[in-house]
C-alpha positions, 0 to 999 in steps of 0.5 A, a space after each residue: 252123571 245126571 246129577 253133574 250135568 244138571 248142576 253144570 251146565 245151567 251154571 255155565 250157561 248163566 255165568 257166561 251170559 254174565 261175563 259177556 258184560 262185566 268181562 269176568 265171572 265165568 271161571 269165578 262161578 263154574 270153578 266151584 261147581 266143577 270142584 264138588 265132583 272133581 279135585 280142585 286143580 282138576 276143577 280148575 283145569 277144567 275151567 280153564 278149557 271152557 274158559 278158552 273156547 268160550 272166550 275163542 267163541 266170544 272172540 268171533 261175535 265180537 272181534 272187530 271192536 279189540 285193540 291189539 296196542 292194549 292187548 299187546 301191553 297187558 297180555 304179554 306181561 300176563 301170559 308170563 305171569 299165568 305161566 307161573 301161578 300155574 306153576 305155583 297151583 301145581 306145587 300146591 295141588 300136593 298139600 294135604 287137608 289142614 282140617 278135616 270135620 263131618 256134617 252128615 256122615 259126609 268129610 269136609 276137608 280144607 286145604 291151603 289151596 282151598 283156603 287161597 282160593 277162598 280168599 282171593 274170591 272174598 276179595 274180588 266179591 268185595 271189590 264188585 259189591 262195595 260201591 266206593 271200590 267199584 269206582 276205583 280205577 287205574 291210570 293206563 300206564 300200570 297196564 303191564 302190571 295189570 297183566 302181571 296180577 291177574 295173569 299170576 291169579 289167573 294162573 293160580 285160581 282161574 281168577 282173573 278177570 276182576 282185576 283185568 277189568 280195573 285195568 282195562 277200565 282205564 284204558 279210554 276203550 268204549 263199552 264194546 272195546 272193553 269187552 272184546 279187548 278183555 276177551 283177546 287178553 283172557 285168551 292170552 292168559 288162557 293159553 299160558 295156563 293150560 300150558 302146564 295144567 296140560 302137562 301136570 294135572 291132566 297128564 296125572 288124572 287123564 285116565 281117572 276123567 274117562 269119557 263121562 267127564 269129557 262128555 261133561 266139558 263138552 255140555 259145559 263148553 256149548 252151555 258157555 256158548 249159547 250163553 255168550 251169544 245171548 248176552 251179545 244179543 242183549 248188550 245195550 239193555 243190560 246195566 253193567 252195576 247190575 251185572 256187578 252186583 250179581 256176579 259179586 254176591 254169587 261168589 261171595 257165597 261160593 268163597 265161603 262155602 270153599 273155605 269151609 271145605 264143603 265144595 
């Protein structure tokens, strides 16, 4: 478990300080690495419960700034739509691998639900690194369907602040409000997500986790804390391009490396 704990929880710490600024990213990163030691709906799950106290942590730093009428708008759509990505996952969690290959001495194996996954992170990779798409933006009135996409995503992969965050871009929030209504709306989609991880994925692996694993999720979780309170620290002398750039490279790299079947 050393191995485990050396691996997760700098990369939590590190993906939480950045999403406290670019509004997603945690999920995106910590998902991954999750997956080298557990199945991948597991992986997911997982992240999904660090995700939601992270973000319930984040929500106490900065509650004062959301706007409730944003939140409403978006996270009502979003919520039914997690409910059914996640429905999706679960159905898909069962496939077998479609290629399997050795790189020494060691199976990889690809899966559909590693190759979606894979997919939908090159395409949010793209969306942050390209400068022209980083520009695109999203009059407030597609707001509900902002909520349907990424909480469909959110549900299925855990991948759903990229698009959360073109929507809510143009949404006329400053930088603080931004961050803070992200922050209700990811908790909204969160709930409705573990919703039936709950009732699926843990209910079926509970006892194969032991304590070891939950020992883990709590190291994960209060890494994930201490890196939000940094970044709430240092909010007005970070760049949010910079942050952009970062997070965008770094899942690129983790997208194609699941589409390979190493992690």
């Amino acid at each position: 478990m050393i191995v485990e704990y050396i691996m997760i929880i700098p990369v939590a710490f590190g993906a939480a300080l950045l999403t406290f600024f670019s509004g997603f990213g945690l999920g995106t990163i910590l998902m991954p690495v999750f997956a080298i030691f557990f199945p991948v709906e597991i992986a997911i799950a997982l992240t999904a419960i660090v995700h939601l106290l992270n973000n319930l942590f984040k929500a106490t730093l900065i509650w004062k700034e959301i706007n409730w009428k944003v939140v409403l708008w978006f996270a009502l759509p979003a919520a039914a739509a997690a409910f059914g990505g996640a429905m999706l996952l679960n159905l898909l969690a069962g496939e077998t691998g479609i290629l399997t290959y050795e790189i020494g001495g060691r199976t990889m194996e690809v899966t559909i639900l590693k190759l979606i996954i894979a997919v939908l992170l090159i395409i949010f990779a793209v969306m942050e690194i390209h400068k022209r798409l980083e520009q695109i933006r999203l009059n407030r009135k597609f707001l509900p369907l902002g909520g349907l996409l990424s909480g469909f995503f959110g549900g299925l992969s855990g991948h759903q602040g990229a698009l959360r965050s073109m929507f809510l871009l143009r949404a006329g929030l400053g930088k603080e409000g931004f961050i803070a209504t992200g922050i209700m709306a990811a908790i909204v989609i969160d709930i409705s997500r573990l919703s039936v991880y709950g009732t699926s994925f843990f209910a079926k692996h509970f006892r194969t986790l032991g304590e070891d694993s939950v020992m883990l999720l709590v190291a994960a979780s209060l890494a994930a804390f201490a890196g939000s309170w940094f970044g709430r620290r240092v909010l007005r002398k970070i760049t949010f391009r910079g942050v952009q750039l970062t997070v965008g490279i770094l899942i690129l790299v983790l997208a194609l490396l699941m589409a390979a079947g190493i992690i």
